[in-house]
C-alpha positions in Angstrom: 59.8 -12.1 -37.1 61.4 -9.0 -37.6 64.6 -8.1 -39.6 66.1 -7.6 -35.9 65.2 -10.5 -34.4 66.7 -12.0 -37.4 69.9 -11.0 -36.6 69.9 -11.2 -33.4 69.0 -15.3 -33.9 71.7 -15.5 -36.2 74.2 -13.6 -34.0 72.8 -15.8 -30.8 73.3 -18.8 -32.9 77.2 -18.1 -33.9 78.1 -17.4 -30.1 76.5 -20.7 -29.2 78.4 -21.9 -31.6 81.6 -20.7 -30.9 81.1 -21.6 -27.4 80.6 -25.1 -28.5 83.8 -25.0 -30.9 86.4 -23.3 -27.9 85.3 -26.0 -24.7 86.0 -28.7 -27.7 89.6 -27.3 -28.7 91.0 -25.8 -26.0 89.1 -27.9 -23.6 87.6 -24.6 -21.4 84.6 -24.7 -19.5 81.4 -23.4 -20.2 82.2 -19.8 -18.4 85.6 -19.2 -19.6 84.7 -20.2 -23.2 81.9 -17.0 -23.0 84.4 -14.5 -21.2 86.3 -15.6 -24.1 84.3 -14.3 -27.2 82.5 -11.6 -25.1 85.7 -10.0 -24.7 87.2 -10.4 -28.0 87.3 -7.8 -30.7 85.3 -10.2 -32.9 82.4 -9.8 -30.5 82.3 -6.4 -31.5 82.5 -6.8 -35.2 80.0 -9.6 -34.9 77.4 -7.3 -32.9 78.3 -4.5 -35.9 75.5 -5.1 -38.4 77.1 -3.4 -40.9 80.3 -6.0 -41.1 77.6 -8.5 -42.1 79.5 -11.6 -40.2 76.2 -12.0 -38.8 75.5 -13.6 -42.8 78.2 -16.2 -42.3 78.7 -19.6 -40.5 79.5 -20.5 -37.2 82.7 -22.2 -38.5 84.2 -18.9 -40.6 83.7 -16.5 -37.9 85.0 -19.1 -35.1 88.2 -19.1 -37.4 89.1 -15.3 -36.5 88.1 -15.4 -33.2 90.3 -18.6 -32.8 93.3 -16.5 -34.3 92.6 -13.9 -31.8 92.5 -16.1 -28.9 95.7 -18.0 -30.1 97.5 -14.6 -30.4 96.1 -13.5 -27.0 95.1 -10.3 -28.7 91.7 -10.7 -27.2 91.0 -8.4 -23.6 89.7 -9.7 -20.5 87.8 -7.6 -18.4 
């Protein structure tokens, strides 16, 4: 397995993740919970190699993008 499909496991994993996390606490379904994170900033920074949240768990990033979603800072498209 290469170094990018390393990341790109570990970035799959923490959206799947996440998904899991925001149908649990804020009881969405399975499509808003994805429009959710793929339109957040935090998307972005996760997809950003070089901000190395790819390297962390599930639980920490959820934590920002649960901020982001509680502050409605987060854009839908």
């Amino acid at each position: 397995m290469t170094d990018e499909n390393k990341r790109a496991f570990l970035k799959n994993r923490i959206v799947d993740q996440m998904t899991l996390f925001l149908m649990r606490d804020f009881n969405l379904r399975l499509p808003e919970a994805l429009e959710v994170i793929y339109n957040s900033s935090l998307h972005l920074s996760l997809q950003n190699d070089d901000t190395g949240l790819y390297l962390e768990s599930p639980s920490y990033v959820y934590e920002y993008l649960k901020k982001e979603y509680l502050t409605g800072s987060y854009s839908v498209a």
